[in-house]
C-alpha positions in Angstrom: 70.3 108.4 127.6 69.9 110.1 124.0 70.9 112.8 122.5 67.7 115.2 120.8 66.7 115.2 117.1 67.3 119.1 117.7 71.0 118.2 118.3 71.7 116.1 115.5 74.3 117.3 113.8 75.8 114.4 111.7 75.0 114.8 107.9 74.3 117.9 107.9 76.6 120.9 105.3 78.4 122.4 108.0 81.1 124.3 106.7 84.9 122.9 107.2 85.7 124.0 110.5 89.0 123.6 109.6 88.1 126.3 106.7 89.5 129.7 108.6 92.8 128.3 109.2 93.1 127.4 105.3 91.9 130.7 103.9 93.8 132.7 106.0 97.6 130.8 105.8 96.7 129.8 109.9 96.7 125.8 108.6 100.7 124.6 109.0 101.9 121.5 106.7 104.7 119.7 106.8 107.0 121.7 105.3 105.9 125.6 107.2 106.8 124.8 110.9 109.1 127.1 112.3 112.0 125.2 113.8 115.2 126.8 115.0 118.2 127.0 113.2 117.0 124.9 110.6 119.4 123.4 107.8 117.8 122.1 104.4 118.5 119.4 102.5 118.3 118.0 99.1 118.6 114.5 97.6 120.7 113.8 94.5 118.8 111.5 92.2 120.4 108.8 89.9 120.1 109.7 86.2 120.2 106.1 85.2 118.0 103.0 85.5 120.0 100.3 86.5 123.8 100.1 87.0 126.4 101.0 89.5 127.9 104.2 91.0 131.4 103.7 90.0 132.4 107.0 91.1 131.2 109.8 93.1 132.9 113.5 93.3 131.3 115.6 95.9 134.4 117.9 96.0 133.3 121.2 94.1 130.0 120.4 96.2 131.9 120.6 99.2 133.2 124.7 98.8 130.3 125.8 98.8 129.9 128.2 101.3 127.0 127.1 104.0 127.4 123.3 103.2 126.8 121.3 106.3 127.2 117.5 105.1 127.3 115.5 101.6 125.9 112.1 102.6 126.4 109.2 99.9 126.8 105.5 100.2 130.3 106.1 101.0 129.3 108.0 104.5 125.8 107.0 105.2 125.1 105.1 108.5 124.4 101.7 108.8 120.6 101.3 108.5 118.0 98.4 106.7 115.3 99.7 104.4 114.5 96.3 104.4 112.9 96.0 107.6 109.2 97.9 108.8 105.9 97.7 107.0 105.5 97.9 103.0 107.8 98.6 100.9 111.3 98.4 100.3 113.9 101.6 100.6 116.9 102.7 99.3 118.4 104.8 102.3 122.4 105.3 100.5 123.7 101.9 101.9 125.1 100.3 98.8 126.0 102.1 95.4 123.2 99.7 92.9 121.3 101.8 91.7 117.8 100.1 90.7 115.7 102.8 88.9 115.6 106.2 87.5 115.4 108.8 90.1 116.8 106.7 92.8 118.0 109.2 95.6 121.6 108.6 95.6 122.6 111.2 98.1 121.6 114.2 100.0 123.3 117.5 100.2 122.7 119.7 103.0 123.0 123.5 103.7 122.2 126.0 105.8 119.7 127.6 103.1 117.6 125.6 100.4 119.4 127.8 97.7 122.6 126.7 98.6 121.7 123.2 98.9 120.5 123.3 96.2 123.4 124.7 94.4 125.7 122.5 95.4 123.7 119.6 94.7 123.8 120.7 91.2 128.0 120.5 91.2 127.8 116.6 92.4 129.2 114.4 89.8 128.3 111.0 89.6 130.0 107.9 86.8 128.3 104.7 86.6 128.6 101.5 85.0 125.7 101.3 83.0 123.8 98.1 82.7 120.7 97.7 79.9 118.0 98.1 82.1 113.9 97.0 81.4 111.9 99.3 80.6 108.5 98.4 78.6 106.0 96.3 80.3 104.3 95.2 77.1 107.8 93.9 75.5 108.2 91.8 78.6 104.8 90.3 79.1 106.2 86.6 78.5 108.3 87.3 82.0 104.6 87.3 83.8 104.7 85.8 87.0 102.3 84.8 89.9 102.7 87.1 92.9 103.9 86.4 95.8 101.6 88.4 98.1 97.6 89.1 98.3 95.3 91.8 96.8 93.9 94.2 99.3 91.2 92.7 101.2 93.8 89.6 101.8 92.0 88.0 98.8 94.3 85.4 96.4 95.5 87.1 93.8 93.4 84.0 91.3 90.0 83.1 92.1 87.6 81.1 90.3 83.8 80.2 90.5 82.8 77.5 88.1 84.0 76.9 84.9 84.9 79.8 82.5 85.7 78.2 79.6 82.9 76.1 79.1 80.8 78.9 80.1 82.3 81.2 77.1 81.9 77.7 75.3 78.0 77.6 75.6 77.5 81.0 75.5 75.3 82.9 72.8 77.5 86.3 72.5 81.0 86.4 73.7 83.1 89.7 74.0 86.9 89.4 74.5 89.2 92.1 74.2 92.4 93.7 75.8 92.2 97.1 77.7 95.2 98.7 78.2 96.1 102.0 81.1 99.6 103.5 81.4 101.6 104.6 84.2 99.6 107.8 86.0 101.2 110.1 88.8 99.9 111.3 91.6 100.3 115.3 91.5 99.3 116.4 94.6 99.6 120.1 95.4 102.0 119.9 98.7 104.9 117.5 97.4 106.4 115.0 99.6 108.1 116.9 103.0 109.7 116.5 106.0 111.3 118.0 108.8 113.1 115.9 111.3 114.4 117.1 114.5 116.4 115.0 116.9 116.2 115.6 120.7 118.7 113.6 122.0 117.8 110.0 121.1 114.2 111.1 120.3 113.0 111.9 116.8 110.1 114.4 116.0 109.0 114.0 112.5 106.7 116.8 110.8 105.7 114.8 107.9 103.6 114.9 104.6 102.0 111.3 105.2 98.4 109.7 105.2 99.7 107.4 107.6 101.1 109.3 110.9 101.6 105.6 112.9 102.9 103.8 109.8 105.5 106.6 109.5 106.3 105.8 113.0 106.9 102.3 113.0 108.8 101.9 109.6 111.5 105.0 110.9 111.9 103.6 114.0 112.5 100.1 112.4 114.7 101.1 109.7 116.8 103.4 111.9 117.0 100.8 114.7 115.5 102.8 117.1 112.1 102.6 119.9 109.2 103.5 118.2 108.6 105.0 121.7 111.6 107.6 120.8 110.0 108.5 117.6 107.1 111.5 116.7 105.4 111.9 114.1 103.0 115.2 113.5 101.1 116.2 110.4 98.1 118.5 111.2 97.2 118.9 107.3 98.1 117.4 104.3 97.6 119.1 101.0 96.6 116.2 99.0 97.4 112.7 99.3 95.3 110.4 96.9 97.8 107.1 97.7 101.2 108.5 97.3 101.3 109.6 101.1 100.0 106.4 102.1 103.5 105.1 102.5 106.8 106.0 103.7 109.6 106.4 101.3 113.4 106.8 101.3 113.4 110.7 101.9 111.8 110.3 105.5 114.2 108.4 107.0 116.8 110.1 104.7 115.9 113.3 106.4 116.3 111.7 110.1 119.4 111.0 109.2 120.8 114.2 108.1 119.6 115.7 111.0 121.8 113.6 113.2 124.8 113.6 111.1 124.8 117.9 111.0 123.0 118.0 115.1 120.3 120.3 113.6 117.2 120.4 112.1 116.6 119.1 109.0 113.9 120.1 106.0 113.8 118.1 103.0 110.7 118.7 100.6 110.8 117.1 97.2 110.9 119.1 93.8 108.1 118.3 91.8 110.4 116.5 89.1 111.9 114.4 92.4 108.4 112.7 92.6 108.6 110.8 89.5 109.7 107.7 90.4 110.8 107.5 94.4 107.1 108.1 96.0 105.0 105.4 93.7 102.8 105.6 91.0 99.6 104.0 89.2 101.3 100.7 87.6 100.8 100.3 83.7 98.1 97.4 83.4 97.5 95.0 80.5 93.7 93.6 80.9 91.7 91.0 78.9 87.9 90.7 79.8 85.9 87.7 78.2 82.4 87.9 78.4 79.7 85.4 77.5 76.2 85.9 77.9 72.9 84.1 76.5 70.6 86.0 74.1 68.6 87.5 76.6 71.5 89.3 78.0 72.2 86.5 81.3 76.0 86.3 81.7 77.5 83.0 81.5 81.2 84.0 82.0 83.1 86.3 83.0 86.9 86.3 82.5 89.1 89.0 83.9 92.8 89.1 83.5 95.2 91.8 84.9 99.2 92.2 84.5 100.9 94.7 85.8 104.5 96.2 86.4 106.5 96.1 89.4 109.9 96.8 90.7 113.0 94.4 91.1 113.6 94.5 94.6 109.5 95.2 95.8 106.1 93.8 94.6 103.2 95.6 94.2 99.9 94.2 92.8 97.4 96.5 90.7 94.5 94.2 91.9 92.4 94.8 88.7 90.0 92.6 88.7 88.7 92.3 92.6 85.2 94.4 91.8 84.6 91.5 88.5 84.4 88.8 91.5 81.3 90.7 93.1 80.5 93.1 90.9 77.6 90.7 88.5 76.0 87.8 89.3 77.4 85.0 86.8 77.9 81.1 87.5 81.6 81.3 85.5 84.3 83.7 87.2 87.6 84.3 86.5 90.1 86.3 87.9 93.9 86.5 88.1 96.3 88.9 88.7 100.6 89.0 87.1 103.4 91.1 87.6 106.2 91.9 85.4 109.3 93.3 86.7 110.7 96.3 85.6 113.9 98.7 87.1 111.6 101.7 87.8 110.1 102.4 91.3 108.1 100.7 93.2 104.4 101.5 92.1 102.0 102.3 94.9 98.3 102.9 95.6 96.7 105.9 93.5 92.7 106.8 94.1 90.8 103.5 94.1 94.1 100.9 93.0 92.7 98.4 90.9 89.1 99.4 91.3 89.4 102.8 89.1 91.5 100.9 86.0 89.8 97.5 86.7 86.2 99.0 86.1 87.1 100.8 83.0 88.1 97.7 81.2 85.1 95.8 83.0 82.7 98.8 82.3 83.7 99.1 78.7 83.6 95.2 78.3 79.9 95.3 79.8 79.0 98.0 76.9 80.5 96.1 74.4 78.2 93.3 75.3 75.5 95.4 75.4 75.9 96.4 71.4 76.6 93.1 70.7 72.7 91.9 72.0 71.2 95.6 71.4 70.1 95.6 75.3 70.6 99.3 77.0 73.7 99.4 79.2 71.9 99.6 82.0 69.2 96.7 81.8 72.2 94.2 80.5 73.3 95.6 84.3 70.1 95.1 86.2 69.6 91.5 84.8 72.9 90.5 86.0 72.0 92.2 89.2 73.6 90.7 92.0 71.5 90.1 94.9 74.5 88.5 97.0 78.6 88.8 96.6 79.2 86.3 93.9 82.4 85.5 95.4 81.9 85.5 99.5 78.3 83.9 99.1 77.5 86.5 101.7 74.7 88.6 101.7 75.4 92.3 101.1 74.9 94.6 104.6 73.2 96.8 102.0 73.3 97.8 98.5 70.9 100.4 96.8 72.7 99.9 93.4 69.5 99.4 91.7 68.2 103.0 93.0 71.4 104.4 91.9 70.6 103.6 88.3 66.8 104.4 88.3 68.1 108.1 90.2 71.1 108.4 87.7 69.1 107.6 84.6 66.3 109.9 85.7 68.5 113.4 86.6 70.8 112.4 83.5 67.3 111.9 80.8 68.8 108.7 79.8 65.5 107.6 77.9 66.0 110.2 75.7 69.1 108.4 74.5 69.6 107.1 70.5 71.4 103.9 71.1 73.0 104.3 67.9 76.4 105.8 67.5 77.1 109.3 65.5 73.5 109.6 66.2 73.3 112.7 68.6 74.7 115.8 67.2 74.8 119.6 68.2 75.8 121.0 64.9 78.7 119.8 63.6 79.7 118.0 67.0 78.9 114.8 67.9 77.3 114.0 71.4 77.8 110.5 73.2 76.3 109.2 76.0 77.8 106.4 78.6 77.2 104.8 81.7 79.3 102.5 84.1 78.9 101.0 87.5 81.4 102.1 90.8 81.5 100.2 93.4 84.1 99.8 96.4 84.7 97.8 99.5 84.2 99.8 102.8 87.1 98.7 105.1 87.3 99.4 108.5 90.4 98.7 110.7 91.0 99.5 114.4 90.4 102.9 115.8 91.1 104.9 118.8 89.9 108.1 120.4 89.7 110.1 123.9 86.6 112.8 124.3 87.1 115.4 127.3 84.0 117.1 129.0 85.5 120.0 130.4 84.7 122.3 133.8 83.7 125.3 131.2 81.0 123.2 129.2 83.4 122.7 126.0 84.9 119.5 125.0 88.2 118.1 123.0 88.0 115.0 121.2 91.5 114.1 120.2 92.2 110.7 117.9 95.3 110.5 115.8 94.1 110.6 112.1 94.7 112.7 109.4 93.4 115.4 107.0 94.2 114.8 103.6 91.8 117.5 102.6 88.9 115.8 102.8 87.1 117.3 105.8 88.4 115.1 108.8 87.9 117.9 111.6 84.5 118.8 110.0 83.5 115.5 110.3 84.6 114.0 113.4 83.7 117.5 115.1 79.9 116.7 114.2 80.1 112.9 115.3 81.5 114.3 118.4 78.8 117.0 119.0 76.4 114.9 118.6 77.7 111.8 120.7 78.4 114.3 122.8 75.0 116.1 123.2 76.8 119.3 122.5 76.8 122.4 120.5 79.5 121.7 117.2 81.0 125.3 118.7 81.5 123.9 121.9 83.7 120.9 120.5 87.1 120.8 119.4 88.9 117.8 117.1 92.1 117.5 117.2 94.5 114.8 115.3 97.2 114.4 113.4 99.8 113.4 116.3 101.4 110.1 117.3 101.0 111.6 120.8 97.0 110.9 120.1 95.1 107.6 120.1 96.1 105.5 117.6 94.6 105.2 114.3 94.6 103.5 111.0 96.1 104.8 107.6 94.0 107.5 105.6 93.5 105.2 102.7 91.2 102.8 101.5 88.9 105.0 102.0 88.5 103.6 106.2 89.0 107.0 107.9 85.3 108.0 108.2 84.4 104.5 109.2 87.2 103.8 111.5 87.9 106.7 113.0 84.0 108.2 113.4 83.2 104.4 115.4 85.9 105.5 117.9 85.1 108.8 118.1 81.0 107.9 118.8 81.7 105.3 121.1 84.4 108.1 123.2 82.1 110.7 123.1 79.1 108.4 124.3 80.9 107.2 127.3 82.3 110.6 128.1 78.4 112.1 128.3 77.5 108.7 130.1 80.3 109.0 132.8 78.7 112.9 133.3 75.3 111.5 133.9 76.4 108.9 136.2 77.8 111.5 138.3 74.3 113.3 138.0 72.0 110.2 139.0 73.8 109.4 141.8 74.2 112.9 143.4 71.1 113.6 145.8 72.2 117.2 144.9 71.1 116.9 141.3 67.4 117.2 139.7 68.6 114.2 137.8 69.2 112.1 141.4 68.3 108.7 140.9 66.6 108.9 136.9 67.0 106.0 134.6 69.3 107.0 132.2 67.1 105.8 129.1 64.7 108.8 130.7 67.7 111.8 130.1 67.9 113.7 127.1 71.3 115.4 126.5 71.3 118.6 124.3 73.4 121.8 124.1 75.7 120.4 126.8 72.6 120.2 129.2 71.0 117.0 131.0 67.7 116.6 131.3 64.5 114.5 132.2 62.4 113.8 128.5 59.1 114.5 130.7 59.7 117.2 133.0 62.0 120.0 131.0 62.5 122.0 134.8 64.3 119.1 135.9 67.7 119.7 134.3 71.8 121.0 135.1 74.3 121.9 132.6 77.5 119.6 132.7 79.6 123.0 133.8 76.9 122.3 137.2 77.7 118.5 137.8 81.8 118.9 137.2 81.6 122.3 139.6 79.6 120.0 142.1 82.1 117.4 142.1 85.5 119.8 142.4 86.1 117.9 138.9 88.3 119.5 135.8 86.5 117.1 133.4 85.3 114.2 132.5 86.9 112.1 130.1 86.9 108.3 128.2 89.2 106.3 125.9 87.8 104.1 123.6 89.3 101.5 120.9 86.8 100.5 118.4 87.3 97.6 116.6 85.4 95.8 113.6 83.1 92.1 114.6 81.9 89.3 113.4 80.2 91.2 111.0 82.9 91.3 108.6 82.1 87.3 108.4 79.0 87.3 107.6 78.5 90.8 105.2 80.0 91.6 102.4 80.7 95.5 102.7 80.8 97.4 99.6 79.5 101.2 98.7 77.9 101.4 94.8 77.1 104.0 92.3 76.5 104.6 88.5 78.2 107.5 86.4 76.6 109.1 83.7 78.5 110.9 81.4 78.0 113.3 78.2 80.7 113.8 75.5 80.9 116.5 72.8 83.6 115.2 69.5 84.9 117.3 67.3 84.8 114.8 64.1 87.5 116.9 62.2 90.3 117.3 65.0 89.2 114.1 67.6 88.8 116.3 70.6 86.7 115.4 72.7 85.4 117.1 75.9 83.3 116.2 78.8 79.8 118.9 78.9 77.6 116.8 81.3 77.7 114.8 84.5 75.7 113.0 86.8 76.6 110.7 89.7 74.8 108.6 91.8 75.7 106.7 94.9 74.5 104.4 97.7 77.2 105.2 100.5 75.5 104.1 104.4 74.8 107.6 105.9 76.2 110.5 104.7 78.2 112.3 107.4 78.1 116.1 106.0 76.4 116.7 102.8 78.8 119.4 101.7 82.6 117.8 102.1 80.8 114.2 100.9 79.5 116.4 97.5 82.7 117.7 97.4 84.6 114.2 97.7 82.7 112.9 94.5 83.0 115.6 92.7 86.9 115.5 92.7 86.6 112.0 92.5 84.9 112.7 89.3 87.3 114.9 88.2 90.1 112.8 88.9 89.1 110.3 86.8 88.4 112.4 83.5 92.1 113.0 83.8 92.2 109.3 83.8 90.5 108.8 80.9 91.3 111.8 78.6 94.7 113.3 79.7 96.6 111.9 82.6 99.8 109.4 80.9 103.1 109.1 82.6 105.6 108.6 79.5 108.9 106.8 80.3 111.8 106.9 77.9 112.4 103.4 77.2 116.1 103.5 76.8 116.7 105.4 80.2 114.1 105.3 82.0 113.4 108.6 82.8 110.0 110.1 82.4 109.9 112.9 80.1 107.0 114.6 81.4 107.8 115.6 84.6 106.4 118.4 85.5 102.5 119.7 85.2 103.7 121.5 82.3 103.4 118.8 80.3 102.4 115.9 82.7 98.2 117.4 82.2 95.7 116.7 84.8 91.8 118.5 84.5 92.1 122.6 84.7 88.7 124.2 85.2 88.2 124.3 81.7 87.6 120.5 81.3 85.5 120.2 83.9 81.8 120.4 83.3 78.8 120.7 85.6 78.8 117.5 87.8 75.9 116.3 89.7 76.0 114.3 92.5 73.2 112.3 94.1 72.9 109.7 97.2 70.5 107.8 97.7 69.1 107.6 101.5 70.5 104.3 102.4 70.7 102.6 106.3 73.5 100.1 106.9 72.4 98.4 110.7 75.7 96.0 110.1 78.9 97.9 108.9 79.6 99.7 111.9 78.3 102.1 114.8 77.1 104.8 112.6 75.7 103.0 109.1 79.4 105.1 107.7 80.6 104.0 104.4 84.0 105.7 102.6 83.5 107.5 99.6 86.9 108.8 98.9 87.9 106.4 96.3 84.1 104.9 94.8 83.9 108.6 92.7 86.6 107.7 90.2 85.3 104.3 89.7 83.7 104.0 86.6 84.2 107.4 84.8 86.6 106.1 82.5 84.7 103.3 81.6 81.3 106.0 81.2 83.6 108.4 79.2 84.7 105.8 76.8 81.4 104.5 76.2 80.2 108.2 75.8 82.9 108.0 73.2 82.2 105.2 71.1 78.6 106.3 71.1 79.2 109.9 70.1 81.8 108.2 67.1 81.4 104.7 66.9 85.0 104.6 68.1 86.2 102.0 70.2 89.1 103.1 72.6 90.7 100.8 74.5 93.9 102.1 75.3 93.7 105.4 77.8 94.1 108.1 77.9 91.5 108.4 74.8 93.4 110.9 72.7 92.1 112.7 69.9 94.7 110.8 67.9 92.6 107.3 68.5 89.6 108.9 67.9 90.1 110.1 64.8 
């Protein structure tokens, strides 16, 4: 059986389903569900880096009015933030205090203005020790990491021999690329409500990872993860921070308990610097070699990066240099320093998005140096297979990508020479880079429901992190499902549902949209089962490779009369529905592909010579990403993608005072991300490209590969507008000038 061309709904720009409920307030995060007789709490942060709490006085605290509980390390419950998946917590059990921003207690109150309040009259002496602040100071304290790099790749790798390779070669670049500590600045901050029911928890949470929530609460609580709930229907904005769970989740569990009501805690934008991760400060040096004719014969890249004392965390800079070019020489290794701030965490595209602007400046460095365009010094060290896996790629367009990017951008028209392209007195600069990143895919669950009335529910426990999750998965279910999109309804966001991976990495589309294919097929298939066998149906005894389904009818492909609706066959059989749970997992194939989505950026500068500012007028993105599962949210995704990483290059810097340890720019007051105003027209392109290998549906991620590569493409926009050569970002008009 298949479903009709006519019913194919998967691609196309249907608008978010989802978008009623968000225009109108209908769409409920974390922090809006009504609960009854809520109580609020608020966590007390540490105001040093690194010391003891020698004394803590929560007595003015304690008068006022509506105060429920003041929980410190003095009265906290026994629990281990030691113990669940990733990282480590600090859940009030000792007094050490390990970094800036620490929560060192919570205060709650039977209103948020009140808890807050009394927060405010909590006094806290330490016994300050001198804590370590500034990565670059402490680069000699390098060390090899423990762990892997995503992908569970060794943190060093090596293909031939790099030093003889930079030894031989014609033209060598080296330099060191520098990107500080960025914040994620979502616009819901980090909340929870946690309700107890007895024994059993119900968490409404602000996560990208509903089942990872689950399992680290229940484990560091010392609970069944069968007694714990986790629900979050919509999160407003994830990009990594949400990825995880962090101190305040469990903090707010146990409040709850301790007052025997519900608990909210939502985080103050200032609270989010420092206890919920970060982008790590990296410290990169690329070596290039290559022969005259542009052929690379080494390729060195080196990564350091900061982590916390008590957790490790590895920026994996340099994974997309292993695959990215073919080259005989390859280097990579990854260090960590240790530092008393937080623990850093994933932030759009780790590694990838600060890894390719070093890389993709490097690359245009070498390009000057042999006066080759950027993007033939690319194609002739094109790679036809991963240089690292010796595997062949399950597709790659990246080749297309440039010819499409160069064409919609006019990159013929470009003057290779810097300062050469002016508008007036303004300088214009041109720059490309390569993005590129892996498409994971973990294990995925889902049930699909043909109801009695002709409608169906599709449930799988995902999230939406804004991205268009219900739009999608409601159009690979409609489709699987040979049904109107009108007719379906998604639902996720519940530990209640089928179980689902983490919404990072960019895997969602490609985990969750196998599962939800695979459910919605066998649902239709169990409904036409039911038809062929029933000597009561005009389908009685058909081959099911002869049945069309389409607008939740079953019919013959060459006789139209011969056809029921599936309200008919459930009616027949006295049944409510018909329904099918499916787990999808990833193959073999993952042995014998290397999986990775590609793109090229194009970008357009304008530089004021007198005052160094520099502003971004012109975009164009290109990218080879399997299919395309709605043309609207995938524009969308790139776009902000885009966007996100002109913050990286031109604004976004996360400064730490290096005596205390406290970031100074807190707030979005001063902490600047892109307004409207430094945005420009962005184009996005794909190229049509069919994946047979990388699972069920051809689906490749693309929330991450859209901020790959603009920093490097900005800053080579820069140097050829001014002959300027920024390495350090953000590129400030101060380095410009």
């Amino acid at each position: 059986m298949n479903t009709k061309d006519t019913n194919a709904v998967v691609g196309k720009p249907l608008n978010r389903v989802d978008g009623h409920l968000k225009v109108t307030g209908g769409a409920r995060y974390s922090a809006e569900f009504p609960v009854a007789k809520m109580a609020y709490g608020v966590t007390i942060q540490s105001t040093i880096a690194k010391g003891k709490i020698a004394q803590i006085d929560t007595k003015a605290a304690e008068q006022v009015p509506g105060v429920l509980a003041i929980i410190t390390h003095l009265n906290a419950p026994k629990a281990s933030g030691d113990k669940g998946d990733g990282n480590k917590l600090q859940l009030l059990q000792d007094n050490v205090v390990l970094y800036s921003h620490q929560h060192i207690g919570v205060v709650v109150a039977d209103t948020l203005e009140r808890a807050m309040h009394a927060a405010s009259l909590v006094q806290v002496r330490y016994d300050e020790e001198k804590p370590t602040i500034n990565m670059r100071d402490n680069l000699n304290k390098a060390y090899f990491p423990k762990g892997k790099i995503p992908g569970e790749e060794p943190p060093d790798q090596s293909e031939g021999d790099v030093t003889q390779g930079l030894a031989t070669a014609a033209v060598r670049v080296e330099q060191t690329y520098t990107t500080p500590v960025e914040n994620h600045n979502p616009m819901e901050p980090h909340a929870t409500i946690a309700t107890w029911q007895g024994d059993e928890l119900l968490l409404y949470d602000a996560t990208q990872g509903i089942f990872g929530d689950k399992r680290k609460v229940a484990a560091v609580l010392g609970i069944d993860p069968k007694k714990v709930r986790v629900m979050s229907y919509f999160v407003g904005g994830g990009f990594g921070c949400k990825g995880s769970t962090w101190s305040h989740v469990p903090l707010a569990a146990i409040a709850a308990k301790q007052v025997k009501r519900p608990v909210k805690l939502v985080l103050g934008r200032i609270q989010m610097y420092g206890p919920v991760g970060f982008r790590p400060e990296t410290v990169q040096k690329v070596s290039l070699g290559a022969t005259r004719e542009g052929k690379l014969t080494a390729l060195r890249h080196s990564g350091t990066s900061q982590t916390s004392t008590f957790d490790e965390f590895i920026e994996p800079v340099g994974k997309s240099a292993r695959m990215i070019y073919a080259c005989p020489n390859i280097e990579t290794t990854h260090r960590l320093v240790k530092l008393d701030q937080g623990t850093p965490t994933f932030m759009r595209a780790p590694g990838e998005a600060s890894g390719s602007f070093a890389l993709e400046s490097a690359m245009d460095e070498l390009a000057y140096a042999l006066n080759i365009d950027p993007i033939e010094l690319r194609l002739r060290n094109y790679a036809e297979v991963d240089p690292s896996k010796k595997l062949p790629w399950s597709s790659k367009s990246l080749r297309e990508c440039y010819k499409l990017g160069a064409e919609k951008f006019g990159w013929q028209k470009r003057n290779p020479q810097p300062r050469s392209m002016r508008d007036g007195n303004y300088l214009i600069g041109w720059g490309m880079a390569t993005a590129t990143y892996p498409t994971y895919r973990s294990p995925a669950s889902a049930r699909a429901q043909i109801m009695a009335d002709g409608t169906a529910v599709v449930r799988s426990g995902s999230q939406d992190i804004g991205t268009g999750t219900y739009t999608v998965m409601t159009q690979v279910a409609a489709q699987a499902l040979g049904l109107p999109v009108d007719k379906v309804r998604f639902e996720l966001g519940d530990t209640e549902m089928p179980q689902t991976p983490v919404s990072g990495g960019s895997m969602t589309a490609a985990s969750v949209s196998s599962a939800v294919h695979l459910a919605g097929n066998q649902a239709r298939s169990k409904l036409l089962q039911l038809a062929i066998a029933d000597r009561a149906s005009p389908l009685y005894s058909a081959k099911a490779e002869d049945v069309i389904a389409q607008d939740g009818n079953l019919s013959l492909k060459n006789k139209a009369s011969a056809r029921e609706t599936y309200q008919a066959i459930l009616a027949r059989h006295n049944m409510k529905m018909v329904e099918a749970l499916v787990e999808a997992k990833p193959g073999e194939e993952q042995e014998k592909y290397s999986m990775h989505a590609f793109g090229s950026q194009f970008a357009e500068v304008r530089v004021n010579p007198d005052s160094g500012e520099v502003r971004v007028t012109r975009w164009v993105g290109t990218f080879g990403a399997g299919r395309i599962l709605n043309a609207k949210t995938a524009n969308s995704q790139l776009i902000g993608g885009i966007v996100y990483g002109i913050g990286m290059a031109l604004m976004e810097h996360t400064v730490t005072d290096p005596n205390f340890g406290r970031v100074v720019n807190h707030d979005l007051a001063e902490y600047h991300v892109p307004v409207n105003a430094d945005v420009p027209d962005i184009q996005v392109f794909f190229v049509d490209e069919n994946d047979p290998h990388i699972n069920p549906l051809g689906v490749k991620g693309i929330g991450e590969i859209g901020i790959t590569g603009v920093a490097g493409a900005i800053a080579n926009a820069v140097y050829h507008a001014t002959g300027k050569r920024v390495r350090d970002l953000p590129i400030t008009l101060d380095k410009v000038l």
